[in-house]
N, C-alpha and C positions, 0 to 999 in steps of 0.2 A: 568308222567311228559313229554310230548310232545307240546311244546312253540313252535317249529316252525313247523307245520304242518299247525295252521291259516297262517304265514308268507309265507312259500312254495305255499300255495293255493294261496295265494294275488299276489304272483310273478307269477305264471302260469296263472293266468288270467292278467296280468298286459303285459307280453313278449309279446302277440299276440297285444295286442292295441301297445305300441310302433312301433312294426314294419308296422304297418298298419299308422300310423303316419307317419313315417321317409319316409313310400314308396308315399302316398299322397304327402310331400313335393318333392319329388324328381321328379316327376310327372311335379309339378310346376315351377322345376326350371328352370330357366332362359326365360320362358314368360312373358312379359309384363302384366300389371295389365291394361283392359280398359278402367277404371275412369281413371286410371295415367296416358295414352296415350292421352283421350280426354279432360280434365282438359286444356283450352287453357289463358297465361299466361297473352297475349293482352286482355282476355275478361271479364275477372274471377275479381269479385266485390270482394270476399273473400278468406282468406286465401287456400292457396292450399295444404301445407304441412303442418303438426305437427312440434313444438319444439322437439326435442328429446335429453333426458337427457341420459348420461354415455354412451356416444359413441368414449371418447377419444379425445386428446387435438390437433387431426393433425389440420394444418393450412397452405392454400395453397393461398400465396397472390395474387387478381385479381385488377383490376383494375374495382372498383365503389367505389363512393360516398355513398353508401350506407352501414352502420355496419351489418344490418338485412340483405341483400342479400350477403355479406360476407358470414356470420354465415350458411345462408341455404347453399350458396357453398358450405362450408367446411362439414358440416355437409350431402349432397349427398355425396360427395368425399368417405367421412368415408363409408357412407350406402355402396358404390359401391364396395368399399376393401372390404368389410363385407357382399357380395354378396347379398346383400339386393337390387334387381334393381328397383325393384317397388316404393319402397319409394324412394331411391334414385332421380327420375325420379320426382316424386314429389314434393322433395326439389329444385332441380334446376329449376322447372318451378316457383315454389315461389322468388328463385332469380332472375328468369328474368319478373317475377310481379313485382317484388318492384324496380327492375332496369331494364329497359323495354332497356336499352344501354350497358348493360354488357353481353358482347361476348363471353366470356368464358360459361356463363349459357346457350349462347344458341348455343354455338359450342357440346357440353357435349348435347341439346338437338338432336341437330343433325344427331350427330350420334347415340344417343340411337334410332329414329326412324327408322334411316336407316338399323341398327341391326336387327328390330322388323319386318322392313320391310315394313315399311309403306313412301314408298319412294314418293307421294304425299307430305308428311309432313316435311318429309327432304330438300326435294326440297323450302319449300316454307320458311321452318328455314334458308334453305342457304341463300336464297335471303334476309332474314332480316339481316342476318350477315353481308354481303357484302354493304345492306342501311346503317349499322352501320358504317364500317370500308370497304370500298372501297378497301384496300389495301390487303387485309386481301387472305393468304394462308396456304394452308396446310402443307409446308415443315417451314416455319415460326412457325408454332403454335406448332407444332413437337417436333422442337428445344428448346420452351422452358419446356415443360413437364417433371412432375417428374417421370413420370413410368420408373420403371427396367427392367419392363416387355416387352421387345424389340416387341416379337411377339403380346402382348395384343395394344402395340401402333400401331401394322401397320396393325390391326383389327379397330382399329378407323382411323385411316386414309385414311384404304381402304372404310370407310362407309362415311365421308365425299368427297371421291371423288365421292362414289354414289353417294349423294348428290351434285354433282355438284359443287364444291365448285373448285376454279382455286390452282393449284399445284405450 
């Protein structure tokens, strides 16, 4: 009677695939996804992001007319805690599809590009920001943010000043 000797076999060939797994994802992380970079929000006839179910109830209230570009906010927001940037990236461009005026979606794109490094594209978010809200700066938009994360906020601020965007 040896029952787990098939077991032990399945785990030993199982340990190497995990880890070969876990190091592919690590690989990946935190690059951008280049469907989700070039996915543009002004252009795009079709949806850009997925619904995604059991991400959790946060809810960070923006200013649009819109319930659907809410929901994708909220639902980047989550992806982005959940270091999910790719989708996340996604979801915000779909908010700023369906509210082609909501600043918050494309301040959040702004500086993702500028992270990514694709400071062409940041630059040219900035400027839709500032067509939107003329008024519109960085030490403003700061102050009302929910991050705790002092040093994660002055990582996005420092990327919309890459972006040009007035202080």
């Amino acid at each position: 009677m040896r029952p787990w000797i098939p077991i032990r076999a399945s785990l030993s060939a199982l340990v190497p695939a995990l880890l070969i797994a876990a190091t592919a994802g690590a690989q990946h992380h935190g690059r951008h996804d280049d469907r989700a970079l070039s996915a543009d929000p002004g252009r795009a006839a079709e949806q850009i992001a997925p619904v995604l179910a059991g991400l959790g109830d946060h809810h960070h209230p923006v200013t649009t007319a819109s319930e659907r570009a809410q929901m994708f906010f909220d639902q980047g927001l989550k992806l982005t805690y959940g270091f999910n940037h790719q989708e996340a990236l996604r979801s915000f461009k779909e908010a700023a599809r369906l509210d082609p005026m909501h600043t918050d979606a494309h301040v959040t794109l702004c500086s993702d590009y500028a992270l990514a490094g694709d400071c062409d594209e940041a630059r040219r978010t900035a400027d839709r920001i500032l067509d939107i809200d003329p008024g519109f700066t960085i030490s403003a938009f700061t102050e009302k943010q929910p991050y705790r994360d002092a040093a994660r906020l002055s990582q996005i601020a420092d990327a919309l000043r890459t972006a040009g965007l007035p202080e």
